[in-house]
C-alpha atoms as an extended CHARMM CRD file, in Angstrom:
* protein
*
       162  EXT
         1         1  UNK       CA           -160.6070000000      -68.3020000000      -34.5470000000  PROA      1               0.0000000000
         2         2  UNK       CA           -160.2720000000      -72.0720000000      -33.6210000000  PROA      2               0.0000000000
         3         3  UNK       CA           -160.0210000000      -71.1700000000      -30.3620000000  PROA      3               0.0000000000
         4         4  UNK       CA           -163.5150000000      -68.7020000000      -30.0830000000  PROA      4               0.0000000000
         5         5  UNK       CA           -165.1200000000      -72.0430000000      -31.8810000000  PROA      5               0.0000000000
         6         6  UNK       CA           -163.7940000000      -74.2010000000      -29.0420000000  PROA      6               0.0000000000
         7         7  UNK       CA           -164.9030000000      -71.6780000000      -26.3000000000  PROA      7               0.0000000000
         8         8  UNK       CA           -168.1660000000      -71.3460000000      -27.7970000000  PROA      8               0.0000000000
         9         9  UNK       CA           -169.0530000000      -75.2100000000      -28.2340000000  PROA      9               0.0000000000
        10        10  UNK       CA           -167.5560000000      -75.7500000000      -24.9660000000  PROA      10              0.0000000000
        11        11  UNK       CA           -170.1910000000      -72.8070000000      -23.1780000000  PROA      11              0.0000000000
        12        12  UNK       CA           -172.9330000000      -74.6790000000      -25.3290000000  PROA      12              0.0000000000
        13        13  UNK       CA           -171.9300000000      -78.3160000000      -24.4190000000  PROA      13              0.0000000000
        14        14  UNK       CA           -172.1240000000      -77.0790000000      -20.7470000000  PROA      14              0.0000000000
        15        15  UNK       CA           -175.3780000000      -75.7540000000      -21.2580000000  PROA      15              0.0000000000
        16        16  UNK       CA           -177.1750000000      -78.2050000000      -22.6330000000  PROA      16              0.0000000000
        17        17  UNK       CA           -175.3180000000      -81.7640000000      -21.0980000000  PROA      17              0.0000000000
        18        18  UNK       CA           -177.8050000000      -81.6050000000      -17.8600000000  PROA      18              0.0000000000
        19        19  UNK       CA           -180.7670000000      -82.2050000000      -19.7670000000  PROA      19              0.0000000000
        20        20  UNK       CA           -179.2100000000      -85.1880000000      -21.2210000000  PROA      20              0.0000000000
        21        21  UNK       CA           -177.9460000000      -86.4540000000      -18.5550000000  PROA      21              0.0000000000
        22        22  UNK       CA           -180.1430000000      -89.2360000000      -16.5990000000  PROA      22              0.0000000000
        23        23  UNK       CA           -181.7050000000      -87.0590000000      -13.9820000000  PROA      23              0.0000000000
        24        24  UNK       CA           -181.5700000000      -83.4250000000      -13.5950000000  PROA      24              0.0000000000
        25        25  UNK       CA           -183.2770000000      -81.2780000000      -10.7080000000  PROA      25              0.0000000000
        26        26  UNK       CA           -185.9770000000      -78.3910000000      -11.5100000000  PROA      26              0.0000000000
        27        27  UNK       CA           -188.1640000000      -75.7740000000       -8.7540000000  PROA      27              0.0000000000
        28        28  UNK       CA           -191.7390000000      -77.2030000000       -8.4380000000  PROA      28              0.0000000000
        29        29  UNK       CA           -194.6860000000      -75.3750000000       -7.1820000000  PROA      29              0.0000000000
        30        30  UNK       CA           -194.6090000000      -73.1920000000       -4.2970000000  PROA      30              0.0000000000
        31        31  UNK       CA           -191.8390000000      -73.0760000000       -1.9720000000  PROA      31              0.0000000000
        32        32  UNK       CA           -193.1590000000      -75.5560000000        0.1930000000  PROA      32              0.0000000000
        33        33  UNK       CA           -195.7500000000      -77.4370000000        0.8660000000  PROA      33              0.0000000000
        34        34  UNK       CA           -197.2230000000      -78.1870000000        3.8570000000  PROA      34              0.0000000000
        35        35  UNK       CA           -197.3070000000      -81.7420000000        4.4350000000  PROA      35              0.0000000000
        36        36  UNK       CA           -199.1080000000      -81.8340000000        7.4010000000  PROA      36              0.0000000000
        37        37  UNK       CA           -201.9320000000      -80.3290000000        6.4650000000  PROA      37              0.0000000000
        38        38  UNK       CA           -205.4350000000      -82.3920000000        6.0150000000  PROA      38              0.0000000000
        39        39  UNK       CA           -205.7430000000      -84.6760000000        3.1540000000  PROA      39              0.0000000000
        40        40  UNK       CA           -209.5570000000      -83.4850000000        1.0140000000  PROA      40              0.0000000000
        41        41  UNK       CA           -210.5100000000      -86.2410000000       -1.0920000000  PROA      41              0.0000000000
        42        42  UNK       CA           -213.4170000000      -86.3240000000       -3.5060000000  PROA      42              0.0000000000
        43        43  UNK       CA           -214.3340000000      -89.1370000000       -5.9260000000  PROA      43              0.0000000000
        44        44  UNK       CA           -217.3050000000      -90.7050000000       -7.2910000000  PROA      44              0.0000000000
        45        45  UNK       CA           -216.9170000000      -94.0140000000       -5.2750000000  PROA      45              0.0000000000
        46        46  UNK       CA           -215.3270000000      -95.2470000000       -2.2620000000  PROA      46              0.0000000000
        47        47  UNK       CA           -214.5390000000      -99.1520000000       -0.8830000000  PROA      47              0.0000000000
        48        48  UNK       CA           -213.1470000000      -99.8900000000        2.6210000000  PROA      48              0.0000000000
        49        49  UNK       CA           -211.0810000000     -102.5920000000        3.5800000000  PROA      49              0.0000000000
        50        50  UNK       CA           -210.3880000000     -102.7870000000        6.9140000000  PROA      50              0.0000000000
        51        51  UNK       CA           -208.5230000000     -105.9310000000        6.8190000000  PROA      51              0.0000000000
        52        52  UNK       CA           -205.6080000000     -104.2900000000        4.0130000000  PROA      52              0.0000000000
        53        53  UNK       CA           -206.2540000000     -100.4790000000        6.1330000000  PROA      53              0.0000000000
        54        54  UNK       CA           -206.8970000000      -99.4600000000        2.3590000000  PROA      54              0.0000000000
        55        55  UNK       CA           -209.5830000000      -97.1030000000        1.1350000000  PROA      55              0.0000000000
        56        56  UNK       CA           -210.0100000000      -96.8390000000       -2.6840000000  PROA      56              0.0000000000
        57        57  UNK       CA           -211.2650000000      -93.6480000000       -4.3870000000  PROA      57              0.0000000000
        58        58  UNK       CA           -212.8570000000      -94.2340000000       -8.1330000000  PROA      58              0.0000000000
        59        59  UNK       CA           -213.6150000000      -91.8340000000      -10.9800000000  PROA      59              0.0000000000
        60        60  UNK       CA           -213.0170000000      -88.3190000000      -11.1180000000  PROA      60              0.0000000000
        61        61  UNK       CA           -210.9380000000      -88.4860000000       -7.8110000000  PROA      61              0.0000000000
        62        62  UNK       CA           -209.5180000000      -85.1940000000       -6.9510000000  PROA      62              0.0000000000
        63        63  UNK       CA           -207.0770000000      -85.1930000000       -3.4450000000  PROA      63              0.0000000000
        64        64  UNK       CA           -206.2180000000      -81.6230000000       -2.3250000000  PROA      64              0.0000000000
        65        65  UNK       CA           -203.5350000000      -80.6150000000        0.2160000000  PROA      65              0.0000000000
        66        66  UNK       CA           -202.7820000000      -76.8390000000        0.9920000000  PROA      66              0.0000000000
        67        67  UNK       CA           -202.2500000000      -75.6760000000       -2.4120000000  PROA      67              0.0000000000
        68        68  UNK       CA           -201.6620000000      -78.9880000000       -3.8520000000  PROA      68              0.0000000000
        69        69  UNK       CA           -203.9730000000      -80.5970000000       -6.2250000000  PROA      69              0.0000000000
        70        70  UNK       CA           -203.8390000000      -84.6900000000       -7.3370000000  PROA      70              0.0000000000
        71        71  UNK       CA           -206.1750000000      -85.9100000000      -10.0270000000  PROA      71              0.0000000000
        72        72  UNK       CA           -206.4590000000      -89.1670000000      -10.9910000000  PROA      72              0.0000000000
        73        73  UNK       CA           -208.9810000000      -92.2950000000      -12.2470000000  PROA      73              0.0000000000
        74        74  UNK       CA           -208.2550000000      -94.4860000000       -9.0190000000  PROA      74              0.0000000000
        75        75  UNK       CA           -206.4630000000      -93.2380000000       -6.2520000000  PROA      75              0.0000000000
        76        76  UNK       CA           -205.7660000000      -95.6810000000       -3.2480000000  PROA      76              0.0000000000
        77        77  UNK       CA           -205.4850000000      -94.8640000000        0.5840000000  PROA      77              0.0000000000
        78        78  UNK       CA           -202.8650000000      -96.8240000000        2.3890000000  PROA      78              0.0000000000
        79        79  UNK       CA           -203.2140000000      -96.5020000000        6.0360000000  PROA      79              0.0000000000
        80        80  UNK       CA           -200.1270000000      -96.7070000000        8.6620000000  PROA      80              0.0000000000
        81        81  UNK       CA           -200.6910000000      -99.8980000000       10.8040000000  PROA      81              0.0000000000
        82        82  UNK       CA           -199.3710000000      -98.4560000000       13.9660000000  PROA      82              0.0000000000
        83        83  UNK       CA           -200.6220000000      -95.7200000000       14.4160000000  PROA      83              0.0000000000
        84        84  UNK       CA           -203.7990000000      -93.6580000000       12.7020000000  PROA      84              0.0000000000
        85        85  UNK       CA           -203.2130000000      -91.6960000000        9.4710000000  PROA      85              0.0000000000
        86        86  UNK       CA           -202.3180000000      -92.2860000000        6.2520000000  PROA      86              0.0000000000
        87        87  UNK       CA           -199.1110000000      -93.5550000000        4.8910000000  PROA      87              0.0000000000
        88        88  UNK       CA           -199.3780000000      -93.1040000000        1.4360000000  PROA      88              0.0000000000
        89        89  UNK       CA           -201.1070000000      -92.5280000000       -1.6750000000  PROA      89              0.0000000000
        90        90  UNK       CA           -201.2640000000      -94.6670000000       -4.8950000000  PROA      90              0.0000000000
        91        91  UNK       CA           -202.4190000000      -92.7880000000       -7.9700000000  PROA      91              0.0000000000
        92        92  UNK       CA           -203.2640000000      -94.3410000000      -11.4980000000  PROA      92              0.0000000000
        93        93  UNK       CA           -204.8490000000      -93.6520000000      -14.6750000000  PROA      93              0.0000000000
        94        94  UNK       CA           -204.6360000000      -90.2220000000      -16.0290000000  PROA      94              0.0000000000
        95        95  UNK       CA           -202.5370000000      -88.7190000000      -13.2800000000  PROA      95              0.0000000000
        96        96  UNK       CA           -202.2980000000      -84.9130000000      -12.6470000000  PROA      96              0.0000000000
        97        97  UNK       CA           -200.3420000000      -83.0140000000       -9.7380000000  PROA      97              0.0000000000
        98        98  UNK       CA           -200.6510000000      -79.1170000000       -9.7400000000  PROA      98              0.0000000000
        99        99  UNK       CA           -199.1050000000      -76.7670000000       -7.0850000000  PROA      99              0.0000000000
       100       100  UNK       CA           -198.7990000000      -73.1820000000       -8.2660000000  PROA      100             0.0000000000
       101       101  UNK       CA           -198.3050000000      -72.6500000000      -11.4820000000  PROA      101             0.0000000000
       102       102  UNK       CA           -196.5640000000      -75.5120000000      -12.2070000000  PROA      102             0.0000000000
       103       103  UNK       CA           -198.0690000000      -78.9990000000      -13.1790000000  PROA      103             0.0000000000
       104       104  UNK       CA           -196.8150000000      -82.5940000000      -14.2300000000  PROA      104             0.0000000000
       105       105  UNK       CA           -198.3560000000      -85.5530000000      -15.8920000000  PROA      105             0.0000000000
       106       106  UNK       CA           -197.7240000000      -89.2260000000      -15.2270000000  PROA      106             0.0000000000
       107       107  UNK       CA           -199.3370000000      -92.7500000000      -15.1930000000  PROA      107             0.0000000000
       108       108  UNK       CA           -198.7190000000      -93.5280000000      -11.9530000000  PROA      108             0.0000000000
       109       109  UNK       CA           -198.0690000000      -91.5880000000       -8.6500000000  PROA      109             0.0000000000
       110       110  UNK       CA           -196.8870000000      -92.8870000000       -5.2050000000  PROA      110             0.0000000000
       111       111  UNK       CA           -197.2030000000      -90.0830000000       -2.6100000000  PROA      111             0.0000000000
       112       112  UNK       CA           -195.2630000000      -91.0530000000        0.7720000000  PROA      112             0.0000000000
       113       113  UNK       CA           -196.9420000000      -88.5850000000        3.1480000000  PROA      113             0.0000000000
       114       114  UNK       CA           -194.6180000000      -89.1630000000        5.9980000000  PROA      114             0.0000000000
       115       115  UNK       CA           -191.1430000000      -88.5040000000        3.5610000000  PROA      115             0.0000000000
       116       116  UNK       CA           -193.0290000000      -85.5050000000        1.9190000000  PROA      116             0.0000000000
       117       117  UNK       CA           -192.7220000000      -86.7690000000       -1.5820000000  PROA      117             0.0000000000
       118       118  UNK       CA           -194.0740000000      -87.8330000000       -4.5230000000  PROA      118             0.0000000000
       119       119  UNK       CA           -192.5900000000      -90.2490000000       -7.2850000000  PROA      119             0.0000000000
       120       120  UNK       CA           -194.4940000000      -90.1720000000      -10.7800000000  PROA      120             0.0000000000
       121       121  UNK       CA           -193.6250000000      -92.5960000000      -13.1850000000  PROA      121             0.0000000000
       122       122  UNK       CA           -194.7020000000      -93.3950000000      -16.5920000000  PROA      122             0.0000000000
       123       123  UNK       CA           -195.1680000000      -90.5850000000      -19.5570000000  PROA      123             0.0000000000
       124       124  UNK       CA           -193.9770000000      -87.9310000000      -17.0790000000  PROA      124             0.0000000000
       125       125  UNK       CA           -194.5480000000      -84.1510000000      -18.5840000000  PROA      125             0.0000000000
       126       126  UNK       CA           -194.0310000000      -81.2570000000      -16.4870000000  PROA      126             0.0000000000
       127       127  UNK       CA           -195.2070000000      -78.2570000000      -17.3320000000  PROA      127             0.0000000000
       128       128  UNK       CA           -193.7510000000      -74.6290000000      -15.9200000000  PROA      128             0.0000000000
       129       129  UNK       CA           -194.6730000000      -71.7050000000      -17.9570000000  PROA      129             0.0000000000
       130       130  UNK       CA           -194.0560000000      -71.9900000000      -21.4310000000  PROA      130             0.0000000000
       131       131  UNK       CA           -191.4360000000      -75.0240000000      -20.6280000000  PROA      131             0.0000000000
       132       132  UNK       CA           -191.6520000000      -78.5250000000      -20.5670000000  PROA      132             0.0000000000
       133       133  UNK       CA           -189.9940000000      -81.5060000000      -19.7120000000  PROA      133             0.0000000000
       134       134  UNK       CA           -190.3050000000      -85.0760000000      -20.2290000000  PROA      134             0.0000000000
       135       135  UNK       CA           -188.8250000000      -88.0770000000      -18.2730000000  PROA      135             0.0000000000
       136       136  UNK       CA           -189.4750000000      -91.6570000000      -16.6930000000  PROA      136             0.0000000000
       137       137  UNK       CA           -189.4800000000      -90.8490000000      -13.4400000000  PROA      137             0.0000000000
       138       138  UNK       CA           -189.9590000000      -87.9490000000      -11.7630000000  PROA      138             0.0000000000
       139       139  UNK       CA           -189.5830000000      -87.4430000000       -7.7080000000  PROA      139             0.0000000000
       140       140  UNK       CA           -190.9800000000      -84.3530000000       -6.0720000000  PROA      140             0.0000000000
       141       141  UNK       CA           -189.7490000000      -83.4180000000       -2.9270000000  PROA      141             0.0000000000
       142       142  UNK       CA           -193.0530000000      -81.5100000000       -1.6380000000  PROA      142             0.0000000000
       143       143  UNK       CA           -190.7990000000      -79.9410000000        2.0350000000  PROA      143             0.0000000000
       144       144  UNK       CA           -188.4860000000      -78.3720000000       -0.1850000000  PROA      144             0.0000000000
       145       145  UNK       CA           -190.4600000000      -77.6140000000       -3.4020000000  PROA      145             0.0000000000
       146       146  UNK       CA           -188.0160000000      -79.0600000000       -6.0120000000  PROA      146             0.0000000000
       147       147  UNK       CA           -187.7910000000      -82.0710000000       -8.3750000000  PROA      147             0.0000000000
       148       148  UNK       CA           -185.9620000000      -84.6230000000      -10.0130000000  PROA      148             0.0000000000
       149       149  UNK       CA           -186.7460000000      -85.8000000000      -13.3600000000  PROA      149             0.0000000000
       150       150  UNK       CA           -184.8080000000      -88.9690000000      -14.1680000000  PROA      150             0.0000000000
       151       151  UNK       CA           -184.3810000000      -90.9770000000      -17.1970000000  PROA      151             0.0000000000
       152       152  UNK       CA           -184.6350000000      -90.3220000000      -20.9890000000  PROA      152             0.0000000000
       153       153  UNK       CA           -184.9660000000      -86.4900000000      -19.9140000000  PROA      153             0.0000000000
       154       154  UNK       CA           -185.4260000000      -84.2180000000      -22.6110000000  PROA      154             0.0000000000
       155       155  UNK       CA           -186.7610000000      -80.8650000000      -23.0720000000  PROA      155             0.0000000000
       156       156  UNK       CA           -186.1600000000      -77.9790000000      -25.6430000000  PROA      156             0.0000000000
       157       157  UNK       CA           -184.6210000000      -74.6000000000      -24.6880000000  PROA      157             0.0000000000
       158       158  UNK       CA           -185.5880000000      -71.5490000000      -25.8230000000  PROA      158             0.0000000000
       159       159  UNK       CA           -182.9530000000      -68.9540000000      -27.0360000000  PROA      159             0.0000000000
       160       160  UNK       CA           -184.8070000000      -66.1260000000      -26.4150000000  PROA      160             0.0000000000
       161       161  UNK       CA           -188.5810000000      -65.2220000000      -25.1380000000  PROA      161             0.0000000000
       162       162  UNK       CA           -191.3290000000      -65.1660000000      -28.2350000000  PROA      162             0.0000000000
């Protein structure tokens, strides 16, 4: 009998330790995205600065790539210097990224358009289905359609379907 006990809290222990862990890795949205695909922005107010390459996008500012959506307050264009395009995205205030059914929370995002990826930090909650997580940090890796949440990661299993 012992021995069924240790089996069993063993199976569980396994189970569960990932989630506690400091980062664990989770599907997000489609497959893949396409990360080459045109950048739509929308917002209710715009400022160049050609001097910094930066354009900043204020209130209600919605950025949509392929199937990718990015809400935000204040979203901020950072242009490469050598060459035309854009090098990355800074997100803040109210954050939201949705692709498929899946979609995450956060205070901040930082969206690297060249690496494909997107780090959200602050109040993270992502939301699949009927699951959720919360973390620090998480990093979404938009090329192969996963993520990585990473610290104080917590989440609560279900045992069976309700």
């Amino acid at each position: 009998m012992t021995f069924l006990r240790i089996l069993i809290c063993s199976f569980l222990l396994a189970l569960t330790s990932p989630l506690f862990a400091q980062g664990t890795q989770v599907a997000f949205g489609i497959a893949a995205q396409d990360t080459t695909a045109p950048i739509e922005v929308s917002a209710d107010e715009l400022t160049v600065n050609q001097k910094t390459s930066t354009a900043i996008f204020i209130g209600d500012v919605l950025i949509i790539q392929g199937e990718m959506r990015l809400g935000a307050a204040k979203v901020e264009v950072i242009y490469r210097e050598e060459t035309q395009g854009i090098s990355r995205l800074e997100a803040t205030g109210s954050v939201t990224l949705v692709s498929g059914a899946d979609a995450a929370e956060s205070d901040y995002a930082d969206y690297k358009v060249d690496d494909g990826t997107i780090e959200m930090t602050g109040n993270v909650l992502l939301t699949q289905d009927q699951s959720s997580l919360t973390a620090d940090r998480m990093t979404v890796d938009l090329d192969a359609g996963t993520a990585r949440m990473q610290g104080q990661v917590k989440t609560i299993l279900q045992p069976k379907e309700n």
